[in-house]
ZAFI-464782 format. One record per residue: x negated, y negated, z of N, C-alpha, C, O in turn. Coordinates in steps of 0.02 Angstrom, whole numbers, padded with zeros to 5 digits, always signed. Atoms other than C-alpha are relative to their C-alpha. Layout:
N
XYZXYZXYZXYZ...
// end
This chain:
264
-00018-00040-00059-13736-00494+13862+00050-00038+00043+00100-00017+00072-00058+00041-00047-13653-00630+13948+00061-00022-00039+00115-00034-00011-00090-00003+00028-13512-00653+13822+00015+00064-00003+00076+00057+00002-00025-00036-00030-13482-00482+13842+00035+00004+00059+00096+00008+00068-00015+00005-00074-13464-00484+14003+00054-00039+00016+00090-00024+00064-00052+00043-00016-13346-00620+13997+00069-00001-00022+00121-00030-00006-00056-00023+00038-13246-00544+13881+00037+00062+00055+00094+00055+00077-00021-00053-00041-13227-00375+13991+00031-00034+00067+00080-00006+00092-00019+00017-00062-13199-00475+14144+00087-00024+00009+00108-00074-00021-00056+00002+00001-13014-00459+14194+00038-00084+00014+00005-00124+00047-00018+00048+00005-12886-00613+14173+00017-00016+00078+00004+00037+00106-00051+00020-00041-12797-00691+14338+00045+00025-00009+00058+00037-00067-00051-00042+00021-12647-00598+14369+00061-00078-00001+00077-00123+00037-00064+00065-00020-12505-00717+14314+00081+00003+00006+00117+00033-00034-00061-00042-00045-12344-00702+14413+00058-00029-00044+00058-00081-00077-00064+00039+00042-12171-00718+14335+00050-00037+00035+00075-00023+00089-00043+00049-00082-12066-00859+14408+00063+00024+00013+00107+00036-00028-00062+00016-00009-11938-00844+14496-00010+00098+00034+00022+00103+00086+00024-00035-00029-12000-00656+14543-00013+00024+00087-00059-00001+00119+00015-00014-00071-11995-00583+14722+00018-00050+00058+00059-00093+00043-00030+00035-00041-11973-00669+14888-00067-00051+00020-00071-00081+00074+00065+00033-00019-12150-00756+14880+00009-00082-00037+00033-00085-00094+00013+00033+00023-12173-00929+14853-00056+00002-00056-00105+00038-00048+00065+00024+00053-12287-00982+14698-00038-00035+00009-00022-00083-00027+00077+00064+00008-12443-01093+14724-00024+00006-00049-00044+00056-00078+00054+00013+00024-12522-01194+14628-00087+00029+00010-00110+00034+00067+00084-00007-00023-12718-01149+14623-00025-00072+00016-00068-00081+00058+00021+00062-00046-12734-01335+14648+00011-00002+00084-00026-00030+00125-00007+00025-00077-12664-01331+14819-00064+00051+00057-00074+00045+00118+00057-00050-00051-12812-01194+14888-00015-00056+00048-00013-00111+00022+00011+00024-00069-12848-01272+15056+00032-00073+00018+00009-00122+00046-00048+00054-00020-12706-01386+15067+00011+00033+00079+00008+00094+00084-00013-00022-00049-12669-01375+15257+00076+00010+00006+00090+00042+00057-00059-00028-00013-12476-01356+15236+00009+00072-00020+00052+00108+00004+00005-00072+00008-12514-01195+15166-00004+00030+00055+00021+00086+00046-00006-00036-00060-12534-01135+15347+00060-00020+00053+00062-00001+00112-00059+00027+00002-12376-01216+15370+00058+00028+00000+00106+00014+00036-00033-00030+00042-12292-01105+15276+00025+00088+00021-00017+00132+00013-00020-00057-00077-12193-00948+15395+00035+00033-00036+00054+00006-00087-00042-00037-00005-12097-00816+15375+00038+00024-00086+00087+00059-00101-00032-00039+00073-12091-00802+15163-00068+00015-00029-00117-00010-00002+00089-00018+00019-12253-00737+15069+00004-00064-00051+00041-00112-00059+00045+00052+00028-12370-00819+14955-00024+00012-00048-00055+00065-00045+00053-00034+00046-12448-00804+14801-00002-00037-00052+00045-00071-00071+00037+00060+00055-12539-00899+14669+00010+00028-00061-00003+00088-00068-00035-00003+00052-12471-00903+14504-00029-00062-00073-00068-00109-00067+00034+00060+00058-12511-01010+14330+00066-00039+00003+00102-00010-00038-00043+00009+00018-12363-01116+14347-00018-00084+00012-00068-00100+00045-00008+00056+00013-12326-01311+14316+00000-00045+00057-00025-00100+00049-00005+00038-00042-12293-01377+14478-00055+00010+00042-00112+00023+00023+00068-00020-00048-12394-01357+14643+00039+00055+00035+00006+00103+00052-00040-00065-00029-12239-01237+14724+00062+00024-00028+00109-00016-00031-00066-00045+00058-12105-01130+14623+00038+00022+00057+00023+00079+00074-00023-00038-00072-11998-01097+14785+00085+00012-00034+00140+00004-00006-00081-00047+00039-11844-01023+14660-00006-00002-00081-00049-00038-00105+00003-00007+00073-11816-00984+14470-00009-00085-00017-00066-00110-00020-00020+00057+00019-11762-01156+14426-00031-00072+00034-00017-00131+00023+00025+00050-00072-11863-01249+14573-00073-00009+00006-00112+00036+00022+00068-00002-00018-12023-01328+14580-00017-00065+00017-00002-00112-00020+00044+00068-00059-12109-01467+14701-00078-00007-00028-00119+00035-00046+00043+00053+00007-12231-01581+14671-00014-00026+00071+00025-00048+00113+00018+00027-00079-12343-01624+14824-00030-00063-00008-00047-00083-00064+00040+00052+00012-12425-01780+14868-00008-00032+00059+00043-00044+00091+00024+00045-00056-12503-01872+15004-00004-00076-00024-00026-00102-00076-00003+00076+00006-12476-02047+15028-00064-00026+00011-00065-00086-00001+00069+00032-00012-12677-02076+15073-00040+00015-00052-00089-00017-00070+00050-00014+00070-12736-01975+14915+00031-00026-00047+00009-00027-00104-00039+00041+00066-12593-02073+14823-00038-00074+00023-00052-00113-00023+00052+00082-00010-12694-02241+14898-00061-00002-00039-00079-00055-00063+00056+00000+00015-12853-02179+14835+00010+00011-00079-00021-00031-00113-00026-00011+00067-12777-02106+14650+00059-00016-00004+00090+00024+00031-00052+00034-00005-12623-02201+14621+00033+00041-00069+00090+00064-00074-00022-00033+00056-12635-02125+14434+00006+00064-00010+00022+00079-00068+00010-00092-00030-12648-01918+14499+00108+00019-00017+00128+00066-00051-00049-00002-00013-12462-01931+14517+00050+00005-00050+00100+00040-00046-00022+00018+00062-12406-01983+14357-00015+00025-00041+00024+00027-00088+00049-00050+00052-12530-01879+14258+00039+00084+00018+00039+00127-00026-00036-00057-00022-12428-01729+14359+00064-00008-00028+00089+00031-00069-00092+00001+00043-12247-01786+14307-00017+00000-00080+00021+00025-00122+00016+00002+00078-12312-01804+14141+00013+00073-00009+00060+00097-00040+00030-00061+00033-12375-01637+14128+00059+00061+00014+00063+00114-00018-00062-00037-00022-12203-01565+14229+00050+00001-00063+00086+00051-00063-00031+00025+00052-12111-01634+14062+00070+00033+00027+00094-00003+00070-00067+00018-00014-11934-01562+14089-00012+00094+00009+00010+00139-00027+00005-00081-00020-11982-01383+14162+00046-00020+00061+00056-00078+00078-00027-00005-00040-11882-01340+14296+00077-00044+00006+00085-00103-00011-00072+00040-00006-11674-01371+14341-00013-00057+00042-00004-00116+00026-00011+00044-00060-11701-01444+14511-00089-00029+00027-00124+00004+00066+00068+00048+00007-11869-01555+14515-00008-00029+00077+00041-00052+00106-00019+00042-00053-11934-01624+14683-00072-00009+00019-00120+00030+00017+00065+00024-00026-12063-01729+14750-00006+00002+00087+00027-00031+00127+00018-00006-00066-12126-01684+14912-00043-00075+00022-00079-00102-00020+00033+00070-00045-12199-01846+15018-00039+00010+00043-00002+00024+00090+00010+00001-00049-12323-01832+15138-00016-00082+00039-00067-00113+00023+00030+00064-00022-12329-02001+15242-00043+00000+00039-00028-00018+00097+00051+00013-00050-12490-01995+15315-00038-00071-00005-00098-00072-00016+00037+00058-00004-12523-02188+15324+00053-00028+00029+00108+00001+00027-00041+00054-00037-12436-02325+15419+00046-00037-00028+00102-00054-00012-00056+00064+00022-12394-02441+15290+00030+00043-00076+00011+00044-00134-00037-00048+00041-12270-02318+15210+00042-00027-00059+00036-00004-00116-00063+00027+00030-12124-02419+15136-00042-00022-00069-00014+00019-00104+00012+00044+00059-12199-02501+14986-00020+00074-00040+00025+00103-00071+00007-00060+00035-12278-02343+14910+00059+00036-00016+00078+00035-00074-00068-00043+00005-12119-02232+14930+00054-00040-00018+00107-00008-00020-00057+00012+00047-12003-02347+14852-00019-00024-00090+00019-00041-00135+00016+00013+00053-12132-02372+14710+00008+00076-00045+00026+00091-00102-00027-00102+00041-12124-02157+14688+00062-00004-00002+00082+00016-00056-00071-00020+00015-11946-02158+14710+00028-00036-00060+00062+00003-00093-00010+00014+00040-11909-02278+14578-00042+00047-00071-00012+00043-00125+00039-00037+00046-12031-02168+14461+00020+00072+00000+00008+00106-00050-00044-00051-00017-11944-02024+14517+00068+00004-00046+00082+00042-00092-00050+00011+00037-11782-02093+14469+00004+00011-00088+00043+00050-00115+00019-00029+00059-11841-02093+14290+00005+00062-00030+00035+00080-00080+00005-00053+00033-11884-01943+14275+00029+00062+00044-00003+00101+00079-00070-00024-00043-11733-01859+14353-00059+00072+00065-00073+00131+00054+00035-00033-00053-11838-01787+14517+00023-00026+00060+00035-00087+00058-00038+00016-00076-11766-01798+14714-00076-00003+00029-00123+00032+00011+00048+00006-00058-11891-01862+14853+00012+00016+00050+00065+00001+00078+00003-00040-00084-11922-01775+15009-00046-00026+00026-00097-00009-00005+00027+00018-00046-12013-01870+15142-00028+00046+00043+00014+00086+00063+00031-00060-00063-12112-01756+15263-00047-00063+00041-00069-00112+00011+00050+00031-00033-12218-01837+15413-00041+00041+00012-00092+00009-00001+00055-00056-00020-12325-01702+15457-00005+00069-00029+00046+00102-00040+00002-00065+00039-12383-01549+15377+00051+00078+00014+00070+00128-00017-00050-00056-00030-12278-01444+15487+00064-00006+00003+00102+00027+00037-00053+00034+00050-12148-01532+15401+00007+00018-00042+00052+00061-00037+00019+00006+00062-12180-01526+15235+00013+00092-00026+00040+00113-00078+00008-00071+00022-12209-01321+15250+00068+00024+00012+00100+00066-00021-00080-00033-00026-12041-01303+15348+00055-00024-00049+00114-00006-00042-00050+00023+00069-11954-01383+15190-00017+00039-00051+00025+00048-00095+00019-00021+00060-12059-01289+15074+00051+00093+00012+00078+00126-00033-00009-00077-00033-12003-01104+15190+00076-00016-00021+00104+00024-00059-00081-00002+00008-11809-01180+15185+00015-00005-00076+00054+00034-00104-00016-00036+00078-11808-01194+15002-00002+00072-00029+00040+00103-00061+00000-00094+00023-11860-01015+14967+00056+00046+00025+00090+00084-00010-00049-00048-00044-11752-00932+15115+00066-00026-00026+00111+00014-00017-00068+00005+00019-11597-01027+15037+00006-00005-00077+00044-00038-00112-00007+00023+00069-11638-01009+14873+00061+00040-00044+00069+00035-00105-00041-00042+00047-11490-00880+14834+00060+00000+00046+00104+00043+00044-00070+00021-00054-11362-00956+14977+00044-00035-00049+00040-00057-00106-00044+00028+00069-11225-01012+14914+00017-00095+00046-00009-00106+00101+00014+00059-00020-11185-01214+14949+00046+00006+00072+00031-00018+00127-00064+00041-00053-11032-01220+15062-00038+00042+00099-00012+00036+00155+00012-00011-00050-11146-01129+15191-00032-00081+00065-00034-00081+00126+00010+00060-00021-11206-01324+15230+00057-00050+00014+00040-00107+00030-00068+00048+00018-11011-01405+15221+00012+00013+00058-00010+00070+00069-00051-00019-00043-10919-01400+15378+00056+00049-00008+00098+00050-00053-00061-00024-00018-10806-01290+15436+00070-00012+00020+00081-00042+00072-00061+00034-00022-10637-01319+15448+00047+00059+00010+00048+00096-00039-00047-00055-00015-10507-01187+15520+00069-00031-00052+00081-00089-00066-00045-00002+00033-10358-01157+15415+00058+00006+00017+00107+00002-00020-00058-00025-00011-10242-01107+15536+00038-00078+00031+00009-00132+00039-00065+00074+00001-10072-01243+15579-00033-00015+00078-00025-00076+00083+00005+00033-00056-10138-01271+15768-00057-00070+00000-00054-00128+00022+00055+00023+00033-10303-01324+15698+00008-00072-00038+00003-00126-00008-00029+00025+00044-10256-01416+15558+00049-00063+00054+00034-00122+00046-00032+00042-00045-10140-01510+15691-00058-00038+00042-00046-00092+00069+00047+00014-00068-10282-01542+15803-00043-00067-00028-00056-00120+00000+00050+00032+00039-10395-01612+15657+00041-00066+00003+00021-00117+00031-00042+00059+00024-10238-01730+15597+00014-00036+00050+00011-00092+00026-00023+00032-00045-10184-01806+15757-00082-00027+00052-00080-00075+00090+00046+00039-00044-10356-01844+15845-00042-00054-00060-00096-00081-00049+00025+00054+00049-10393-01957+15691+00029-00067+00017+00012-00123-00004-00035+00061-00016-10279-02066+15769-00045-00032+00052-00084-00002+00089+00037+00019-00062-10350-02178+15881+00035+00011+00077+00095+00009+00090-00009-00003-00082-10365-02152+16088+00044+00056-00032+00086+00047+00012-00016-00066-00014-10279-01982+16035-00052+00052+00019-00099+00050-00021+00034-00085-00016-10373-01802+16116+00022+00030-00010+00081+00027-00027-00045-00052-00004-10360-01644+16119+00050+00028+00038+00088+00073+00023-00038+00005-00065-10277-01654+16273+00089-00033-00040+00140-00001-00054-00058+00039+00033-10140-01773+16195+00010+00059-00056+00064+00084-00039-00024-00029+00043-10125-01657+16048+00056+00054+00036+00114+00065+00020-00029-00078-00034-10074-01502+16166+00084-00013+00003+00133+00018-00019-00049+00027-00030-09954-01624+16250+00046-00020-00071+00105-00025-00057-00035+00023+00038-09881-01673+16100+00053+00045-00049+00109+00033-00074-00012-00054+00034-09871-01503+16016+00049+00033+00068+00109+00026+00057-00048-00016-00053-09784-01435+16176+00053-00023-00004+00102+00015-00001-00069+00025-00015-09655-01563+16179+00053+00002-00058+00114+00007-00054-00030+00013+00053-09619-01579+16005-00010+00059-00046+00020+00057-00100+00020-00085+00035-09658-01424+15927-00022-00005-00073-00043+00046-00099+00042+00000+00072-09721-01490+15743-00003-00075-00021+00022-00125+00003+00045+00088+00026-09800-01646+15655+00069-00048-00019+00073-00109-00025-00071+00025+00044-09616-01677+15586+00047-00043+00044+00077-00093+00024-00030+00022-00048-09536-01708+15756-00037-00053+00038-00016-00098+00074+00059+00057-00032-09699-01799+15808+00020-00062-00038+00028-00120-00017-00008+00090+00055-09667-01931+15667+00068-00007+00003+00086-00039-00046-00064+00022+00028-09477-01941+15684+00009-00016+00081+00069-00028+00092-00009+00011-00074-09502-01971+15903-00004-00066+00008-00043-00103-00022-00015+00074-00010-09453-02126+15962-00033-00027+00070-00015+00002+00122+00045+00022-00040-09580-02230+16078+00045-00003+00071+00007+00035+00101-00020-00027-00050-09488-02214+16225+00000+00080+00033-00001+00097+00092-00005-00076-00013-09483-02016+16212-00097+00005+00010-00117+00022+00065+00061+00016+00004-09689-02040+16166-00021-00032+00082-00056+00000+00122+00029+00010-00068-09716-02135+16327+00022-00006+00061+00009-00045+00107-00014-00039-00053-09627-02031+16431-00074+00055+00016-00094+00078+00069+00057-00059+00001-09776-01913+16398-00039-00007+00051-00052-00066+00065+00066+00023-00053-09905-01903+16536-00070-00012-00042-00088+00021-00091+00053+00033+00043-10059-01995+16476+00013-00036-00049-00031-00060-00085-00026+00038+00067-09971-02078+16353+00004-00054+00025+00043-00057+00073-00002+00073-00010-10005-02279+16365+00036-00053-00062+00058-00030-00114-00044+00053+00036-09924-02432+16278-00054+00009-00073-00029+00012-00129+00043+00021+00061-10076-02441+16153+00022+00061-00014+00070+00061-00052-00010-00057+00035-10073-02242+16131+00069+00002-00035+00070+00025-00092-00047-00027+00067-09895-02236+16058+00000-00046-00037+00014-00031-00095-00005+00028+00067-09907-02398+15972-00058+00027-00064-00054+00010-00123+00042-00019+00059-10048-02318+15871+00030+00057-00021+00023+00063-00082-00027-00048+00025-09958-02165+15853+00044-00048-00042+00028-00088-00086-00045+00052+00060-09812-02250+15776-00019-00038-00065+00014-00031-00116+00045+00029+00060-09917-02347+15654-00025+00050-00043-00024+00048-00105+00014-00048+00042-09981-02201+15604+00022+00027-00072+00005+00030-00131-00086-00034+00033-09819-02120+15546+00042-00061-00022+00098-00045-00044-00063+00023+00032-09731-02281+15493-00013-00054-00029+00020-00082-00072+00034+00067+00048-09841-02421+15444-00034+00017-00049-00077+00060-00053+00013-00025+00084-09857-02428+15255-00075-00001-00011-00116-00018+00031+00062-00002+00003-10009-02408+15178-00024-00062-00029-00084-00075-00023+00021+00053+00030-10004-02576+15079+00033-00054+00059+00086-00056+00089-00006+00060-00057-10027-02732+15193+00044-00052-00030+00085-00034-00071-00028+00052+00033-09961-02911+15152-00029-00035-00047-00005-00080-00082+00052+00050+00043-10125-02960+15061-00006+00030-00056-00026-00002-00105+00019-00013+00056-10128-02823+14941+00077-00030-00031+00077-00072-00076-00054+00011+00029-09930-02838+14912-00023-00076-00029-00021-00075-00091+00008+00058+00043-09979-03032+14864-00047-00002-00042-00048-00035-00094+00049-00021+00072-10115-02978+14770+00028+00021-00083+00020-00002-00140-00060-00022+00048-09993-02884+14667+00036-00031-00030+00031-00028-00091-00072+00081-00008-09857-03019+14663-00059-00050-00050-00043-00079-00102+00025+00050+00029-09968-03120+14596-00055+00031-00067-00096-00003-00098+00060-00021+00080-10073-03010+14441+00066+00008-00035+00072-00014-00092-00067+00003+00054-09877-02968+14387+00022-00059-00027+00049-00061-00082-00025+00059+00033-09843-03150+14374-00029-00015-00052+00002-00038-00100+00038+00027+00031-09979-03181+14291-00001+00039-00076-00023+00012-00126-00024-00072+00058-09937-03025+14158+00034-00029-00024+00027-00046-00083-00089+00002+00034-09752-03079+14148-00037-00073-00043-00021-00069-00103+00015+00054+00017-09840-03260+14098-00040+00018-00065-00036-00014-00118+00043-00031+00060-09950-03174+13980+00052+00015-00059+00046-00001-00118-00052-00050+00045-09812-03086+13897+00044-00036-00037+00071-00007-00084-00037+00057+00025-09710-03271+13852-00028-00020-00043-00087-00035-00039+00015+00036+00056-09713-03332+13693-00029-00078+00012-00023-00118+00058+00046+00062-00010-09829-03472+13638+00039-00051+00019+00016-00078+00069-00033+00058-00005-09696-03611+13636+00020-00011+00051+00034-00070+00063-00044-00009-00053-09621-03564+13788-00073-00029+00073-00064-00060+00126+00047-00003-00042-09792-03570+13880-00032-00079-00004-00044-00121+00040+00017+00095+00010-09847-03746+13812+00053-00079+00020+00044-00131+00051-00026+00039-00003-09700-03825+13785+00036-00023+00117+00057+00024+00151-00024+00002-00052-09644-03922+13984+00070-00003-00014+00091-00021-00069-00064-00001-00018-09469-03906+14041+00016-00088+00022-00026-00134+00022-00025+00068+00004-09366-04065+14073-00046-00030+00072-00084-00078+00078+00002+00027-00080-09394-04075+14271-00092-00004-00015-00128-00013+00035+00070+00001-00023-09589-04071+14208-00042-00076+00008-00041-00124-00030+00044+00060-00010-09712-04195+14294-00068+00005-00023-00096+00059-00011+00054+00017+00015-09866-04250+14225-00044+00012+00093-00029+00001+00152+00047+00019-00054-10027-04225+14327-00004-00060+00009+00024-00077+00061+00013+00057-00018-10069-04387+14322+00034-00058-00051+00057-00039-00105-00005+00037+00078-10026-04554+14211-00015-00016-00036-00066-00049-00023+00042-00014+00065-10070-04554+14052-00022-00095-00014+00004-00150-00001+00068+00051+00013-10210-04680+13997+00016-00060-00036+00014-00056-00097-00007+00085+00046-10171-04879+13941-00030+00017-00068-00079+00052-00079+00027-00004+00073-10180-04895+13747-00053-00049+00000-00053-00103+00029+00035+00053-00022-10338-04959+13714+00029-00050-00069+00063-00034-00117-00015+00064+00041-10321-05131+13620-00086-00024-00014-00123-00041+00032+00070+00023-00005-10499-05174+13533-00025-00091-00004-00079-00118-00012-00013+00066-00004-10437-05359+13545-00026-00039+00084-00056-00092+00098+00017+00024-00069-10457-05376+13733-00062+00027+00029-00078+00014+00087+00080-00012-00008-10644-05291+13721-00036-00067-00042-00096-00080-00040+00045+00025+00055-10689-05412+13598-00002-00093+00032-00035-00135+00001
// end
């Protein structure tokens, strides 16, 4: 009667990854407290490899640094069993202990191995708000994280000229006003430059440098100068390289013959 019964009794429903807008849980994590953590994407328990499936290709690995004190080997028995599922692999961290550093560079090296990224969390309300931003960006595209950069020529001017040092935006205006493009800026002669209002002795000598001092110093040029010599020296035949020239001096003077008459 009771293997009947056990037979009729329906399976776990098991979810397909990568499916809907719900994260995946592990059934290990049931009363993990970052699970209440966890805002604004659903939820739902699934048979899958990791402990959270938060995209097709994406699955986290949790771990507390106080239940990694107590099972050191829990951790390892999990990457094992992850074997090479998932594109983008990642170990979640929780540091709930003090003496953090030594543990987390012993996972990160073990990590490294087995091509997985570490995420640090301090608090559970951490940990969930990383688990919520993986899901909600799981179909963004990257450059929404890159800076912005305007494309248009004022812009573009603005960016290039306050790289200089003690230049602003203020100085840019002034500069673009007087001179009307980057072309006339680099061909203005320091007298016209610090006529400018705000313009000081240091500000145009750094402008100037900018626009006219080379990019190779005196140390690489002798750097240079000196691997060609050493080429062109390479490149001379053997005889030429051994044999000295007339004007050549000895290091030092060469050594009395010995005589085994005046040892003896």
């Amino acid at each position: 009667m009771s293997s009947s019964s056990s037979l009729s009794r329906p399976a776990p429903p098991v979810v397909i990854p990568g499916s809907g807008n719900h994260i995946i849980l592990n059934p290990l994590q049931r009363g993990n407290p970052v699970l209440e953590c966890i805002r604004n994407v659903g939820k739902e328990y699934g048979d899958i490899v990791a402990d959270y499936q938060v995209g097709r290709t994406t699955g986290v690995l949790f771990l507390s640094l106080k239940y990694h004190r107590l099972h050191p080997e829990y951790i390892h028995t999990r990457i094992e069993k992850l074997g090479h599922h998932y594109t983008l692999r990642i170990l979640l961290i929780l540091s709930d202990i003090s003496e953090h550093k030594d543990p987390i560079r012993e996972l990160t090296k073990a990590c490294l191995t087995n091509n997985i990224t570490v995420i640090v969390a301090f608090s559970f309300e951490e940990a969930g708000h990383y688990l919520t931003i993986f899901k909600q960006f799981e179909y963004k595209p990257p450059n929404m994280i890159k800076e912005r950069v305007d494309k248009d020529y004022i812009s573009m001017l603005r960016t290039t000229l306050t790289s200089i040092s003690k230049v602003n935006k203020t100085d840019v205006e002034t500069l673009r006003n007087s001179f009307g493009s980057i072309a006339n800026i680099a061909k203005a002669q320091p007298e016209q430059l610090a006529n400018l209002p705000g313009f000081g002795q240091v500000k145009v000598k750094n402008i100037k440098n900018a626009f006219e001092k080379p990019f190779r110093n005196h140390a690489t040029n002798t750097v240079s100068f000196m691997a060609s010599s050493q080429s062109q020296a390479g490149n001379k035949p053997h005889d030429e390289q051994t044999e000295p020239g007339p004007s050549h001096k000895s290091v030092r003077d060469p050594s009395p013959v010995w005589d085994i008459e005046l040892d003896l």
